[in-house]
N, C-alpha and C positions, 0 to 999 in steps of 0.2 A: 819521133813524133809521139805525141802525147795525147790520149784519147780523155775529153771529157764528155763527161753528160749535161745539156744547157737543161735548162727548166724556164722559160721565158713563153708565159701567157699574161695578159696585162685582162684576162675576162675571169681569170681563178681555174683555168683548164690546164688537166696535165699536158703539156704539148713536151715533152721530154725526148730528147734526142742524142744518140752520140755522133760526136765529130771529132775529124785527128784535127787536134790545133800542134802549133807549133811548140818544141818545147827543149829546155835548157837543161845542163844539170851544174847545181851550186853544192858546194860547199853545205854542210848540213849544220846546222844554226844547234843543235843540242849538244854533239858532240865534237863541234868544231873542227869536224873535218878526222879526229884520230879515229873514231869507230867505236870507242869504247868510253864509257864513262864508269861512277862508282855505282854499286850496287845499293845505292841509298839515294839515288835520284837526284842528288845533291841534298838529302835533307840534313844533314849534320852542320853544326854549325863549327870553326874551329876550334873554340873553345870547347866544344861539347866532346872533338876529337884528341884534344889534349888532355880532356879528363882521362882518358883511355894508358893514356903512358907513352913515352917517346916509341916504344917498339910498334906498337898500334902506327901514329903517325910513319914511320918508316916503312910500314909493311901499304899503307894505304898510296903513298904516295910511288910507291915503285910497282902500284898496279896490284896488287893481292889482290881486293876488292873490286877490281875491275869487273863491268860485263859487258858485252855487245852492246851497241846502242840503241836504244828503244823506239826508236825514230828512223833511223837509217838500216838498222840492222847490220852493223857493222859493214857497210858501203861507204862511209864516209860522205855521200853525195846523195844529192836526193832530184830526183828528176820534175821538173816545174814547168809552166807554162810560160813560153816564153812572148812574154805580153807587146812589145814592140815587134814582133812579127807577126801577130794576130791579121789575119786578111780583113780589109775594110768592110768587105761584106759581114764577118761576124764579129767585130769588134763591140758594136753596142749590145748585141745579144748577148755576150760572153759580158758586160761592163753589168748588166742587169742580173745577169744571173749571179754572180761573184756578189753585192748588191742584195738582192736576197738572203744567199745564204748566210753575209755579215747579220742582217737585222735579225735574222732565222733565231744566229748563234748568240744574237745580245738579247733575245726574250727567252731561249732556255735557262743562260746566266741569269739571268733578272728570276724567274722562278724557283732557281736554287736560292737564290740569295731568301726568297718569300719564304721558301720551304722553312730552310736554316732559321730562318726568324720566327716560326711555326704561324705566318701567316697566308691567308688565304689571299688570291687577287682577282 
């Protein structure tokens, strides 16, 4: 079981609370499940690794540059809520809060992008 925190006031009041919702564990979507990925987050591009020289690409792809995954912590699995088994009684309160947090997460986005532009909003 899997504890979250809800945050569902519809007056602007922290009414914040934890509850064990039910919860799953998937496959970890960064490092697809091995645990480990490269130590460049994936930012190399092929090409950029072929500039390197074949020994470079052999030593990469047989893990040298490997690290734990930054996500999982080399778990491979990551533990999630598992939303089809959410109990009727908190289903909309958990739909609201998830909800929030998205619109939360696309106005910080949105102010990096303003920053980045060096504009104000």
């Amino acid at each position: 079981m899997k504890k979250e925190l809800l945050f569902v006031d519809d007056q602007g009041f922290d009414c914040s609370r934890e509850v064990v919702l039910p919860s799953k564990f998937v496959v970890c979507h960064r490092c697809e499940g091995r645990g480990v990925h490269d130590c460049w987050e994936g930012g190399m591009t092929s090409e950029e690794m072929w500039e390197q020289g074949p020994e470079f690409v052999d030593d990469y792809f047989s893990g040298v540059y490997d690290k734990a995954c930054s996500v999982c912590k080399g778990l491979r699995v990551l533990e999630v809520v598992d939303e089809a088994r959410i109990p009727a009684a908190l289903r909309q309160e958990y739909e609201q809060t998830k909800q929030r947090e998205y619109e939360y997460a696309e106005e910080l986005a949105f102010e990096a992008r303003m920053r980045r532009h060096g504009r104000e909003w």
